[in-house]
C-alpha positions as CSV (number, residue, x, y, z in Angstrom):
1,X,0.0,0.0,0.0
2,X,3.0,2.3,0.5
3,X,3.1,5.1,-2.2
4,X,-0.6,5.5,-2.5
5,X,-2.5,8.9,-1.5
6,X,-4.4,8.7,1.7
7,X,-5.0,12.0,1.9
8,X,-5.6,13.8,-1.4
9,X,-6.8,17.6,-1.1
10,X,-7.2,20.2,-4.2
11,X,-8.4,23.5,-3.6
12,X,-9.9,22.8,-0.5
13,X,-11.9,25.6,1.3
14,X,-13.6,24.6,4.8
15,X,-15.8,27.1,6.5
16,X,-15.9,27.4,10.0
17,X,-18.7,29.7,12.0
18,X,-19.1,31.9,8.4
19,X,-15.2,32.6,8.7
20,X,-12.9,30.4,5.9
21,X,-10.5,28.5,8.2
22,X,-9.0,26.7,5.3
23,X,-8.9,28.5,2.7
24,X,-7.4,26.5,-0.3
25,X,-5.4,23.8,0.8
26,X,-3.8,21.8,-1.9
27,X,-1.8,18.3,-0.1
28,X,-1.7,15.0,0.0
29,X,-0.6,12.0,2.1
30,X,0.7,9.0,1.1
31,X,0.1,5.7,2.8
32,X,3.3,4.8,6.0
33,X,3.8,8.7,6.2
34,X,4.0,10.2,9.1
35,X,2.8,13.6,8.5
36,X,3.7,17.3,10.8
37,X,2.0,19.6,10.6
38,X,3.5,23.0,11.6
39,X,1.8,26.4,12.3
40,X,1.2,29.1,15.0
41,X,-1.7,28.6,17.0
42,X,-4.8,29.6,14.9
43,X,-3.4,29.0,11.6
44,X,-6.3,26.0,10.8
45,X,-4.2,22.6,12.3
46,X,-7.0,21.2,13.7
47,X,-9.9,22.1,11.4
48,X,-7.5,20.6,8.9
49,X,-7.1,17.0,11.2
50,X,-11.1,17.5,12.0
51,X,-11.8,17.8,8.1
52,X,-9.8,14.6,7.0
53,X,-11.9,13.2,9.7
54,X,-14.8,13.4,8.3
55,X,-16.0,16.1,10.9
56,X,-16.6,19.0,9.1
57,X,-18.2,19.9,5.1
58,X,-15.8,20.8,2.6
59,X,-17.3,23.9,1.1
60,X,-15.1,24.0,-2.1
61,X,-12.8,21.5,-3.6
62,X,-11.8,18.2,-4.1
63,X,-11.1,16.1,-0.7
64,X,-10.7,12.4,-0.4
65,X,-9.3,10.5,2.3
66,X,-8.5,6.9,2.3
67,X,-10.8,6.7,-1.0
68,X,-13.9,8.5,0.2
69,X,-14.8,11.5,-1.5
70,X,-15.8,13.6,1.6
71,X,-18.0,15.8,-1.3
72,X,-20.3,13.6,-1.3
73,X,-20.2,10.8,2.0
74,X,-17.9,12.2,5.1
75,X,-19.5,9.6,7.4
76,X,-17.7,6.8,5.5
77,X,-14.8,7.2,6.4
78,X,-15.0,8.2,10.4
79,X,-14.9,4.3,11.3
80,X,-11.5,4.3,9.3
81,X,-9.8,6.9,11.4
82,X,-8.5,7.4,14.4
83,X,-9.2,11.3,15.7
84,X,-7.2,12.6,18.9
85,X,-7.8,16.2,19.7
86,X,-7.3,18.4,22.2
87,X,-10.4,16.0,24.6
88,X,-9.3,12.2,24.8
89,X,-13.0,11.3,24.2
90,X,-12.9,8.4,26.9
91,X,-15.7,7.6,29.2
92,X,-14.9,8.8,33.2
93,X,-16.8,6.8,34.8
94,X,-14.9,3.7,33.1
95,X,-11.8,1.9,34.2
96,X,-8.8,2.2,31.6
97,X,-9.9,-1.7,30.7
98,X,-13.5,-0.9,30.4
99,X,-12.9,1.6,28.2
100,X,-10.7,-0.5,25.7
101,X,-13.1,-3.3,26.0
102,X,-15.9,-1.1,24.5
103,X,-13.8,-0.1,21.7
104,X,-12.5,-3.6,21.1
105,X,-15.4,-5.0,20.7
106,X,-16.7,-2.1,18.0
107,X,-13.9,-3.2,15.9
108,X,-14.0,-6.7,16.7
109,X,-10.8,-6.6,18.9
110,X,-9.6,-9.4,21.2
111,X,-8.3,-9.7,24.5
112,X,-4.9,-9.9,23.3
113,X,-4.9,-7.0,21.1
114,X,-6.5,-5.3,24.6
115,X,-3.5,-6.0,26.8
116,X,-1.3,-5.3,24.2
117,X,-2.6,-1.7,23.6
118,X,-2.0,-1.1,27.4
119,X,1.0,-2.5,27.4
120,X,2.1,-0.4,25.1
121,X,1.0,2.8,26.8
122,X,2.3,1.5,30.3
123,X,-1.8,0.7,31.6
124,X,-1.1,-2.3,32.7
125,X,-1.5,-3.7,36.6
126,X,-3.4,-1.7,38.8
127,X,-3.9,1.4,36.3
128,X,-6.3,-0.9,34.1
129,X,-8.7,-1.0,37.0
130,X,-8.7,2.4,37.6
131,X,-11.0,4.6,37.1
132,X,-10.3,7.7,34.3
133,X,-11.8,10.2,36.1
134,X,-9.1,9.0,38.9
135,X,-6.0,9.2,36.1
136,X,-3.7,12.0,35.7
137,X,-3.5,14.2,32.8
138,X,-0.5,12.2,31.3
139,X,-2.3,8.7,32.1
140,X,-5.3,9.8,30.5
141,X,-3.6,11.0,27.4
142,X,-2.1,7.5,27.6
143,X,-5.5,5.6,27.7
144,X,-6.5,7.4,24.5
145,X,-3.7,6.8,22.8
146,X,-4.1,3.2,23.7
147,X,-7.8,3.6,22.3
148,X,-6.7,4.0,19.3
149,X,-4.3,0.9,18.8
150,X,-7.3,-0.9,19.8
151,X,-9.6,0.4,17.4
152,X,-7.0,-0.5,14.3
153,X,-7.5,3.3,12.6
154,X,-6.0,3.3,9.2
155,X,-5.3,6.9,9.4
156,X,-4.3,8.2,12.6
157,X,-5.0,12.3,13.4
158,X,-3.4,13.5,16.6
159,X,-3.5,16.9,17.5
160,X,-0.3,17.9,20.4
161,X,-0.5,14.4,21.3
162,X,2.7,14.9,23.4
163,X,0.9,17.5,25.8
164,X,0.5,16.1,29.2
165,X,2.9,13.2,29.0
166,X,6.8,12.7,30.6
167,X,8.9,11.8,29.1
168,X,8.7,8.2,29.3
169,X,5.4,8.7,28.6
170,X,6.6,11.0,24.9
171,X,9.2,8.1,24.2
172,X,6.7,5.4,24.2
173,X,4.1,7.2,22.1
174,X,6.7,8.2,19.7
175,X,7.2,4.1,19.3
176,X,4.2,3.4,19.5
177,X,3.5,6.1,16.3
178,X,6.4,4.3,14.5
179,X,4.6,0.9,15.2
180,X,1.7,1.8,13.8
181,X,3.1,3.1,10.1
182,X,5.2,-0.3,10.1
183,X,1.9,-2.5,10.4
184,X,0.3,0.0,7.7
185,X,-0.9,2.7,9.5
186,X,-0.5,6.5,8.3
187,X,-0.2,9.1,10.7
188,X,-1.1,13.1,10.4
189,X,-0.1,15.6,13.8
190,X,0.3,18.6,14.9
191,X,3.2,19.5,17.3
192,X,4.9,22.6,18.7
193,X,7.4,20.3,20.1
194,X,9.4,20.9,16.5
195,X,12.8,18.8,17.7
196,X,11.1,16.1,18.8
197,X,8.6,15.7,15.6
198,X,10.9,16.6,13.1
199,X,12.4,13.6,14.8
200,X,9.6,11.3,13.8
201,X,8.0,12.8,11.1
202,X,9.0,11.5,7.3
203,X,8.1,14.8,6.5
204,X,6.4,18.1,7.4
205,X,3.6,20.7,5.9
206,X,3.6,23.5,6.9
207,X,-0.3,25.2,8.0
208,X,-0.7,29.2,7.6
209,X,-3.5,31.4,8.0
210,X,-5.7,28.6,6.2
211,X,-3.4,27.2,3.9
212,X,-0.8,24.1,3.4
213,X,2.5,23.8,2.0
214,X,5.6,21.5,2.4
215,X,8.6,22.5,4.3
């Protein structure tokens, strides 16, 4: 699958609250990337991971991600992607287990592929029986993480998904992203961490005041 588009924008304009937050973007992805994305705060980042999610209509322009024109079906391909914004979307009243166990069983997931998504994210032992409302911000930001190996995402869309981890915690995700683009994955985040993601990027775009370009 290498060397084909995942992401394929032309001329993409996204309207956000009656104000163009992307206004023209022109990219594309290919599959095993991992993708940066670079920009000041404000510049359209996450209404750019939020639109090749599937969250948000393309107003102008030619968008298709994963081979779903998002013109004319954006719902088909949430179930294919793996969204991680600024909210970890877990349930708080649910131990770390509890909440991989619901998403494991929406994808079909076993067991195994459970523990080895906690693993991973250093859940394991007494943290899988704990409560999220009772994790710290770093644990939490690990449980979504882990989430998302569970759930199997083809395209992965992380927005600072270093924020509120140590850095153990910044080391193992940054494996855990290269794991994931070696069994097929393709990744897209944002970061102001630039040393560290230039580090693990394959290569950047760059996000200003509504547009894209590569670096």
């Amino acid at each position: 699958m290498t060397g084909e588009k995942v992401v394929d924008f032309k001329n993409v304009v996204v309207v956000y609250d009656k104000f163009p937050a992307i206004a023209g973007a022109t990219f594309y992805v290919n599959a095993g990337e991992i993708i940066l994305l670079q920009g000041p705060n404000g510049a359209g980042k996450t209404t750019l991971l939020r639109a090749c999610a599937g969250l948000l209509s393309i107003a102008r322009g030619s968008a298709n991600v994963l081979g779903c024109d998002l013109q004319t079906d954006r719902s088909a391909v949430r179930s294919r992607v793996g969204l991680l914004g600024h909210s970890n979307g877990l349930f708080q009243d649910l131990t770390v287990l509890e909440n991989m166990l619901f998403w494991s069983r929406l994808v079909g997931a076993d067991k195994t592929d459970v523990n080895q998504a906690m693993d991973a994210m250093g859940l394991s032992g007494r943290l899988s029986a704990t409560t999220v409302a009772k994790l710290s911000a770093g644990q939490r930001r690990r449980c979504a993480l882990a989430s998302l190996i569970v759930r199997r995402a083809q395209l992965w869309l992380l927005d600072e998904p270093h924020a509120g981890l140590d850095a153990q915690g910044r080391d193992e995700l940054d494996a855990t992203l290269r794991a994931a683009r070696d069994s097929g994955a393709t990744v897209i985040f944002a970061s102001h961490e630039i040393e560290r993601a230039q580090a693990l990027a394959t290569r950047s775009l760059l996000v200003s005041t509504g547009t894209v370009k590569s670096t």
